[in-house]
C-alpha positions as a printed Julia matrix, in Angstrom:
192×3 Matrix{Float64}:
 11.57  12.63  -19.28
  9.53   9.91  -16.55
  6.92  12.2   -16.67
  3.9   11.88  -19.19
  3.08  15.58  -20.71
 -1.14  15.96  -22.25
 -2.09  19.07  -24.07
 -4.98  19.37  -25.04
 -5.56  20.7   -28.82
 -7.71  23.7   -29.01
 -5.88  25.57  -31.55
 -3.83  27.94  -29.07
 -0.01  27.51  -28.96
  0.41  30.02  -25.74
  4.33  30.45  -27.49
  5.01  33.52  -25.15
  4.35  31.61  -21.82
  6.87  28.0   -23.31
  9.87  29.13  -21.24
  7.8   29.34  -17.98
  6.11  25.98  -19.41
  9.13  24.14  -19.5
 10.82  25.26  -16.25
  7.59  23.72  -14.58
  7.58  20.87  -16.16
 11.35  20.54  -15.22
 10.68  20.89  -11.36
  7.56  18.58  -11.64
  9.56  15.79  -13.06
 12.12  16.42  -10.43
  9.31  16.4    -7.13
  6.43  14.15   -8.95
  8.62  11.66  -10.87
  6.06   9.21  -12.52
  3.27  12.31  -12.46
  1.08  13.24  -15.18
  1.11  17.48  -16.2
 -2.14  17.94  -18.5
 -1.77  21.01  -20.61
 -5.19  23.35  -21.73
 -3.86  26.59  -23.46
 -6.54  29.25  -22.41
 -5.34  31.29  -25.17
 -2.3   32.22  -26.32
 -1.27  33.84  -22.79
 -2.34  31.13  -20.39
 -1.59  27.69  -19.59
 -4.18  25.76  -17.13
 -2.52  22.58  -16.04
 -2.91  20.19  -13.38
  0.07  17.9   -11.93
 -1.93  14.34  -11.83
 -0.15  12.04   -9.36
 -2.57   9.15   -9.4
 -6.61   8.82   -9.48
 -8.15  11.64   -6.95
 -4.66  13.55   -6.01
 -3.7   16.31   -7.8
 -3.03  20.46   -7.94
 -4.07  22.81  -10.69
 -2.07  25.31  -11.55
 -1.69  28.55  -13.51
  0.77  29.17  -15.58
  1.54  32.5   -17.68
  4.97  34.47  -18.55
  5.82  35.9   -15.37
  3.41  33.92  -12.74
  2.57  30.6   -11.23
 -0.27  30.34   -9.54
 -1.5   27.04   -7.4
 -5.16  27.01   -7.68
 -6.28  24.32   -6.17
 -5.63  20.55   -5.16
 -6.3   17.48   -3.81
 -3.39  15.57   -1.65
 -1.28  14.89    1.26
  0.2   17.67    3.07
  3.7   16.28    1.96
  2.79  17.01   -1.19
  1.17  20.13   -1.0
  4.41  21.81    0.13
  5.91  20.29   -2.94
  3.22  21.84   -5.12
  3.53  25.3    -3.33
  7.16  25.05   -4.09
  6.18  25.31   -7.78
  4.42  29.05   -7.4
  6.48  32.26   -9.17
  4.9   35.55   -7.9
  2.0   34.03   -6.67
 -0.09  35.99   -3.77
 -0.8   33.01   -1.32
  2.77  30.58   -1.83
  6.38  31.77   -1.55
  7.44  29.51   -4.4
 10.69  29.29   -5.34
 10.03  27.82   -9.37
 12.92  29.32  -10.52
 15.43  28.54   -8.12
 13.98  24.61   -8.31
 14.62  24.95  -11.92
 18.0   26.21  -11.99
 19.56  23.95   -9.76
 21.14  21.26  -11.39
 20.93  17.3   -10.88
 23.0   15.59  -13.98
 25.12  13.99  -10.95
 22.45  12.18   -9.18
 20.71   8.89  -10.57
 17.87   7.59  -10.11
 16.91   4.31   -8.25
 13.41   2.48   -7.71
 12.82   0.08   -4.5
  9.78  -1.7    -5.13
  7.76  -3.67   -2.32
  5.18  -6.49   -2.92
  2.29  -7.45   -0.88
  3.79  -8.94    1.8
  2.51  -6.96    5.26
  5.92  -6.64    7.15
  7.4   -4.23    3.95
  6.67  -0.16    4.86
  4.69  -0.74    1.87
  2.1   -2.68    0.1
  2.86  -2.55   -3.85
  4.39   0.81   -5.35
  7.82   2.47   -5.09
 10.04   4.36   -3.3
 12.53   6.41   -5.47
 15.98   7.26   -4.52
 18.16   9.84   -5.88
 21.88   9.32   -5.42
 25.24   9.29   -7.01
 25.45   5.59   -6.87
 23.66   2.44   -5.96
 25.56   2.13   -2.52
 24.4    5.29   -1.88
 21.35   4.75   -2.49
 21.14   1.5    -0.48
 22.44   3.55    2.48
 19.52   6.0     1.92
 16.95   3.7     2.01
 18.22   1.85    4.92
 17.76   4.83    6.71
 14.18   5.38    6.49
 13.75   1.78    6.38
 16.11  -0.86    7.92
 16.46  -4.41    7.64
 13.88  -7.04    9.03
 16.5   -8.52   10.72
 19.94  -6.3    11.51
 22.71  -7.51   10.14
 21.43  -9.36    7.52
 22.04  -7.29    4.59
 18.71  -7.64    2.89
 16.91  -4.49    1.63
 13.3   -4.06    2.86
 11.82  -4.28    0.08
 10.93  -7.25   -3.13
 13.35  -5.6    -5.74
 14.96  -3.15   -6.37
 16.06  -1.39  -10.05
 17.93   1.12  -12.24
 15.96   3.81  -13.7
 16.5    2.29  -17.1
 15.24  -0.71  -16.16
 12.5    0.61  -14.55
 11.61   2.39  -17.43
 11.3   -0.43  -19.84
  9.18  -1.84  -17.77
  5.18  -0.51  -17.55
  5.33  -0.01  -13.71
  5.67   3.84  -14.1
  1.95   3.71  -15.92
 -0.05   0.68  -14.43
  1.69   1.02  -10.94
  3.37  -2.09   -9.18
  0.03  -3.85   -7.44
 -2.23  -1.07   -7.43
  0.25   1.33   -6.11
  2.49   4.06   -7.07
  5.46   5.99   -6.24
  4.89   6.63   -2.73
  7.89   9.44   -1.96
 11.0   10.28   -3.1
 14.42  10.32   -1.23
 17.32  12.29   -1.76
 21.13  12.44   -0.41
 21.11  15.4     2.17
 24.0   17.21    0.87
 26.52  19.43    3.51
 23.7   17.86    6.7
């Protein structure tokens, strides 16, 4: 998981709402790769977590057996539809939880493009991830929300670029890549 998971020990195990647990956890991996989910079992019936995406940005959420509520947040619009995406039966979002959960991803693999401090990247430090089959794939992504410098010259614009297992070794997913994080996430449009 390239997620970090808290919970907070209070005694409380909140075993009947796990399954629900889990499938948010799943979804929040797959929209907030590189996010934080802090856990506070408020009892045995109720999980209070928040989704931490970096200092100041983040969504609280409610979490029992048969809801998900989003309580509050702080963050881009972008990201807000993303968070109201992860509601079940909740009275203000038409989340669709369960139908993020179920779908399956085992084909797609994850790439990170990383951009240094140079002014003339789309970025200044942090990521972009792509999600694709392959790495040509996901060189074609990228290059399609954000071409060469210079057309024709086959050169990525960005510093570097890596596999998620290399990314993982390193500590960029924690300390960020020059003050910066993962600043969105692209997928393959499938059937467009």
């Amino acid at each position: 998981m390239s997620i970090a998971i808290e919970t907070k020990t209070n005694g409380y195990t909140a075993k009947p709402v796990q399954d629900m647990i889990q499938k948010f956890e799943k979804v929040a991996e797959r929209l907030f790769p590189c996010c934080t989910v802090k856990h506070f079992y408020y009892g045995d019936t109720l999980d209070m977590a928040d989704i931490v995406l970096r200092p100041g940005e983040y969504a609280h959420f409610n979490i029992s057996a048969d809801h998900v509520s989003l309580c509050g947040y702080t963050c881009s619009s972008e990201e807000l539809l993303k968070f109201e995406s992860m509601t079940y039966k909740d009275e203000l979002y038409d989340g669709k939880l369960l139908e993020l959960a179920a779908q399956g991803d085992e084909h797609m693999n994850r790439y990170f493009y990383t951009f240094g401090s140079d002014e003339r990247f789309p970025f200044q430090g942090g990521w972009v991830e792509v999600q694709a089959e392959n790495i040509h794939e996901a060189h074609e992504i990228f290059n399609s929300h954000y071409p060469e410098r210079v057309p024709g010259s086959n050169c990525l614009n960005c510093s570097n670029y890596y596999s998620e297992q290399v990314f993982n070794s390193s500590d960029m997913s924690k300390t960020g890549n020059l003050g910066s994080f993962c600043h969105r996430v692209l997928t393959a449009q499938k059937g467009a």
